[in-house]
N, C-alpha and C positions, 0 to 999 in steps of 0.2 A: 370749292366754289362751283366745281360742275354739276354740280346736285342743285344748285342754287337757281341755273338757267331753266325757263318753262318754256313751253309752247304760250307766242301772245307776247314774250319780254321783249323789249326792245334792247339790241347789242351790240357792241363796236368790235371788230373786228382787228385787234392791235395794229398787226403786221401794214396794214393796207388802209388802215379807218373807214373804210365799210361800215354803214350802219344801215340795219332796216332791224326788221321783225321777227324774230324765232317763229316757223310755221310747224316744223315737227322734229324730233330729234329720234335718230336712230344709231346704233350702234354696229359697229362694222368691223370686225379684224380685234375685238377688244378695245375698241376706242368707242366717245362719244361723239355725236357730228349733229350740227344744228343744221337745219335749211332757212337760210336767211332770205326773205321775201324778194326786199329790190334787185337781187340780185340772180336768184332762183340755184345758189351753189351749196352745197351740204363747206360747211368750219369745224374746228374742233371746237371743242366746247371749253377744255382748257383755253385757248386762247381767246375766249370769248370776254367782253367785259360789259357786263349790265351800265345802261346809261337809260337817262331822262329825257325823253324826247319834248322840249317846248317850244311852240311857235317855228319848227320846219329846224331846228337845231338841236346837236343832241350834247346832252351834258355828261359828264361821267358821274354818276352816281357815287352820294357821298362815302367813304369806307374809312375803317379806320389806316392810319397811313400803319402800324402792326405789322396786321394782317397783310396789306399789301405787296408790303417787302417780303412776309413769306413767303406770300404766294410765289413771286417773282423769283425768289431764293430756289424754290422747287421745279420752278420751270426751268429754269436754268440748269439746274441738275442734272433733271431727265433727258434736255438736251446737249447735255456732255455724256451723260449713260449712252446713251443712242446714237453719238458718233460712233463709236467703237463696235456698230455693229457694222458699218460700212470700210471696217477695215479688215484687211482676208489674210493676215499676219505675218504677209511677207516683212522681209528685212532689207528690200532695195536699197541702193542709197545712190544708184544714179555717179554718172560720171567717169 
């Protein structure tokens, strides 16, 4: 789905619901990262989600519900992959 986002789309931003306008997307560290306009902050792009902007409200563009739950199934994942990088393997156990 990050292949998907352009420079010009309009995006919501999950975490926060942020929405403005992809101005440029750059790549950084092996990630992708949007610059969303109203806000002037680079997002990931994975977390990004294409919506319809009409009449000053933005809609979430229509998907198949599928796909969506992949999607989501993946994100998920990668954010359990990538706890474990902030764990340094001690065996503390406190007490």
């Amino acid at each position: 789905m990050t292949d998907a986002i352009m420079p010009g789309q309009a995006v919501r931003y999950g975490p926060t619901g942020t929405v403005g306008t992809i101005t440029r997307i750059e790549e950084i560290g092996g990630r992708k990262f949007g610059l969303i306009d109203t806000t002037n902050l680079l997002y990931r792009l994975d977390l990004l989600v294409p919506v319809i902007i009409r009449e000053g409200k933005a809609k979430k563009a229509p998907a198949d519900a599928r796909e969506a739950i992949a999607e989501e199934r993946i994100r998920e994942k990668v954010a359990a992959e990538s706890a474990w990088l902030n764990v340094d393997g001690s065996c503390e156990g406190g007490g």
